[in-house]
C-alpha positions in Angstrom: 53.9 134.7 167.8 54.6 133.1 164.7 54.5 134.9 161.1 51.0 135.6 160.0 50.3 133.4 157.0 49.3 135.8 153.3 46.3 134.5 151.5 47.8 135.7 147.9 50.8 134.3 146.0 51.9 136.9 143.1 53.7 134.7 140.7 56.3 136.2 137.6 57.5 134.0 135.3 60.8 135.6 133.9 63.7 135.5 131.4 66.4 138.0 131.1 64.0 140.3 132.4 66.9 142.6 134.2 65.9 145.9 133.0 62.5 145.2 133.7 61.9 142.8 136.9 63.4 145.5 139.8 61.0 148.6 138.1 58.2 146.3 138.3 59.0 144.9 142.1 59.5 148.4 143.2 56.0 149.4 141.8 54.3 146.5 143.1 55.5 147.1 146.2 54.4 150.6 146.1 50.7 149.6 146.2 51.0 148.2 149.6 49.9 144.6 148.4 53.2 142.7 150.2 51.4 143.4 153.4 48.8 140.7 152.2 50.6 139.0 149.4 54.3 137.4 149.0 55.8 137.3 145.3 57.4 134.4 143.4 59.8 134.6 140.5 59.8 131.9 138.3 63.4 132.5 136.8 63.4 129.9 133.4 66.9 129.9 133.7 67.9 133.5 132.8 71.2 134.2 131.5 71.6 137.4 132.5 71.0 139.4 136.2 67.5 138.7 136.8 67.9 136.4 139.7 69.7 138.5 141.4 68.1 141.4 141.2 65.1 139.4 142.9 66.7 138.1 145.4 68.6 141.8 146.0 64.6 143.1 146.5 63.9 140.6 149.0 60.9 138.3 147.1 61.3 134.8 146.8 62.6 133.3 143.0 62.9 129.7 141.8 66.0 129.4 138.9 65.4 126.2 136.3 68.4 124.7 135.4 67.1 124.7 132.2 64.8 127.1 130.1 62.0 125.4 129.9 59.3 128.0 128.3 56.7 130.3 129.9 53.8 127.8 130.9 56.5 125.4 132.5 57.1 128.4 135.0 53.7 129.0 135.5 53.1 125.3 136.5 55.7 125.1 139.1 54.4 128.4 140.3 50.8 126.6 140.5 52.4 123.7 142.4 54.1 126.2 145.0 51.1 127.6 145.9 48.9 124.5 146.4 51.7 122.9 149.0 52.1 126.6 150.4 48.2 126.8 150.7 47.6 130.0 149.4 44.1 130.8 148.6 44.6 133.1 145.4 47.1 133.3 143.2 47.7 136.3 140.3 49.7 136.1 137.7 51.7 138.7 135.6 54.3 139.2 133.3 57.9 140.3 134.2 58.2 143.2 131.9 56.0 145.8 133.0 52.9 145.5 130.7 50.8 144.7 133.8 50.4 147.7 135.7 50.6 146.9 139.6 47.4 149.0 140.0 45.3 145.5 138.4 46.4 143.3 141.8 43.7 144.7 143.9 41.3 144.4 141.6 41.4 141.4 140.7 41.4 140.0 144.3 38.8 142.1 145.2 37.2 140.4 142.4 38.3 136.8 143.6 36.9 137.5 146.9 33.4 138.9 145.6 30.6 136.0 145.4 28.7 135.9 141.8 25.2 134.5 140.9 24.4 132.3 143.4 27.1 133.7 145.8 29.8 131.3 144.2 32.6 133.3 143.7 35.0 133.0 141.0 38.0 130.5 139.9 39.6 132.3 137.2 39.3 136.2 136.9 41.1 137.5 133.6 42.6 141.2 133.3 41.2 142.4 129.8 42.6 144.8 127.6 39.5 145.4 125.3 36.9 146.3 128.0 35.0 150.1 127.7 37.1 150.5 131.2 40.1 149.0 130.3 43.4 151.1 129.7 45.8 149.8 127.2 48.0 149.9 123.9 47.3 149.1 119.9 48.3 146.3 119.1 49.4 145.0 115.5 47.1 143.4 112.8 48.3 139.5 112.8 47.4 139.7 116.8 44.2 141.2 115.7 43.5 138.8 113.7 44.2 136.0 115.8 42.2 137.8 118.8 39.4 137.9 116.8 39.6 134.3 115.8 39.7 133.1 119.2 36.9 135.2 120.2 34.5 133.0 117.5 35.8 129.9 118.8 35.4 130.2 122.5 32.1 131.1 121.8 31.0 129.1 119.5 32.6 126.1 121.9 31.8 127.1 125.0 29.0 129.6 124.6 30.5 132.6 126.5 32.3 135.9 124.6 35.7 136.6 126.4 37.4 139.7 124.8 40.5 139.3 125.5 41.3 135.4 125.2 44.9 135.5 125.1 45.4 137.4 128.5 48.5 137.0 130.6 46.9 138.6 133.7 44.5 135.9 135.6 44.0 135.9 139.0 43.0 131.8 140.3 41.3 130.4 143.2 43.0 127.7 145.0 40.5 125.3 143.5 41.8 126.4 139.8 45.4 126.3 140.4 45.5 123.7 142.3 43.6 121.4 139.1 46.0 123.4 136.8 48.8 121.6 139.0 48.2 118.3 138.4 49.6 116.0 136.0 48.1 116.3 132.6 45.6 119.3 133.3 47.8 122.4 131.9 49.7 122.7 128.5 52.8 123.9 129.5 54.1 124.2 126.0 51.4 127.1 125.3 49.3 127.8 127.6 46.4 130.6 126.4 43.0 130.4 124.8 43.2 126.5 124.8 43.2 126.4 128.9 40.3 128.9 129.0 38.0 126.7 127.1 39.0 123.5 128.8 37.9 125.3 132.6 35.3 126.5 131.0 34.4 123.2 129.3 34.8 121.8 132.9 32.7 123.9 134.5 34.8 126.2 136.3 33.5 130.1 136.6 35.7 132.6 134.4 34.8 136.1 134.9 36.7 139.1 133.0 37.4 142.3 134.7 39.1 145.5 132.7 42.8 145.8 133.2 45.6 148.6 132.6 48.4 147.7 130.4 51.2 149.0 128.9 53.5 148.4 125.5 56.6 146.8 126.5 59.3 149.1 126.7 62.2 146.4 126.7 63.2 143.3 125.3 60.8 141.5 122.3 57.6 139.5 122.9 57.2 136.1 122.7 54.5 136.7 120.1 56.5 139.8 118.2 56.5 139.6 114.5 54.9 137.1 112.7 55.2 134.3 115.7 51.3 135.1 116.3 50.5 133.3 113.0 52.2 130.1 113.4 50.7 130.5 117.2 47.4 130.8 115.7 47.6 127.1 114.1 49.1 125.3 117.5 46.6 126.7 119.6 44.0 125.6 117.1 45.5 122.3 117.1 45.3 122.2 121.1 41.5 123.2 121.5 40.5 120.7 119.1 42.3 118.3 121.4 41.4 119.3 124.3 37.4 119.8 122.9 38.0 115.8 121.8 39.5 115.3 125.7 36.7 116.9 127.4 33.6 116.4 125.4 33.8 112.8 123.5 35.9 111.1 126.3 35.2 112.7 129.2 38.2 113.4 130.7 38.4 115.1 133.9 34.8 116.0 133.7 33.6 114.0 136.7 37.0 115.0 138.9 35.5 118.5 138.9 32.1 118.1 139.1 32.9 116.9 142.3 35.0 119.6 143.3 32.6 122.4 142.7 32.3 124.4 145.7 
């Protein structure tokens, strides 16, 4: 008999994640999820060990030739999963902030039916839930939290408290639209793609998460990055309201698709 086929793809983006992607394997791992799940690194071209202390663990990892930026890796990972048809597909970060404990839960979340027993496309891991279990953060990402709060809602009429989150779990009808050509902004990829699925229709629920501080290497948001951030993705959801709501774009494509 051949290899039962797993329903869940765990996809890592990583760079130079050394001291941080084997701890992080091990603990996932350690939950028992790789009896249902396989992992995929996305390594953007890492300059240092993190390739092969992947493959030394025995998950899967995909090395650009060139570093190509965060959402580029996520897009690829996307694309995997649609020709592998996997059903889900979580997401995390390489450094350890997403404790290994939030897998299950959000699956569990992705396989529960909602209001009229659709279930969910995109399930986000939030760190500012009464449940949730997490670190302070500083005042510029405060402040740009809190300004992407206002304009979700005020665009698409639903309060997400953590807009920015890394950890999403996707069902193989939103990863397979983030996929294609033109639907995901792989230069940065946040707020701006939440309010074009929820522009198009898709159903985004948010479930409390455990997180961590990083403990190695710096953010791509440390300092004052979250500032400048603030303006591009502001930039982007104007474009992407202009896309969705004056031309249309893409709105009919998954109208069809809802299931």
């Amino acid at each position: 008999m051949g290899k039962q086929k797993k329903e869940l793809l765990i996809i890592i983006p990583a760079y130079n994640e050394e001291k941080t992607i084997g701890i992080f394997l091990d603990k996932l791992k350690m939950t028992g999820i790789l009896e249902r799940a396989d992992i995929l690194v996305m390594n953007d071209a890492s300059q240092d060990n993190t390739r092969g202390i992947v493959k030394d663990s025995g998950n899967s990892v995909v090395t650009g030739i060139y570093h190509l930026g965060y959402g580029c890796g996520l897009q690829m990972g996307y694309r995997y999963a649609q020709m592998g048809g996997y059903k889900y597909v979580i997401q995390m970060d390489a450094d350890g902030q997403h404790d290994a404990s939030n897998v299950e839960r959000i699956l569990k979340c992705l396989q529960t039916p909602g209001e009229g027993g659709k279930y969910p496309d995109i399930v986000l891991g939030s760190r500012f839930m009464d449940e949730s279990i997490s670190y302070e953060i500083g005042l510029s990402k405060k402040i740009a939290y809190a300004l992407f709060r206002k304009v979700i809602k005020m665009v698409t009429g639903r309060e997400i408290s953590d807009p920015t989150t890394g950890l999403q779990g996707l069902s193989s009808r939103a990863f397979s639209f983030y996929s294609g050509y033109g639907h995901f902004v792989e230069s940065y990829p946040d707020a701006n793609m939440l309010i074009q699925m929820l522009l198009l229709g898709f159903r985004v629920k948010e479930i409390p998460a455990v997180m961590h501080a990083r403990e190695e290497g710096s953010s791509m948001h440390s300092g004052l990055k979250p500032v400048g951030y603030m303006f591009l993705m502001m930039f982007s959801i104007i474009g992407i309201w202009i896309r969705i709501k004056v031309f249309h774009v893409d709105v009919e494509e998954t109208s069809e698709k809802d299931i």
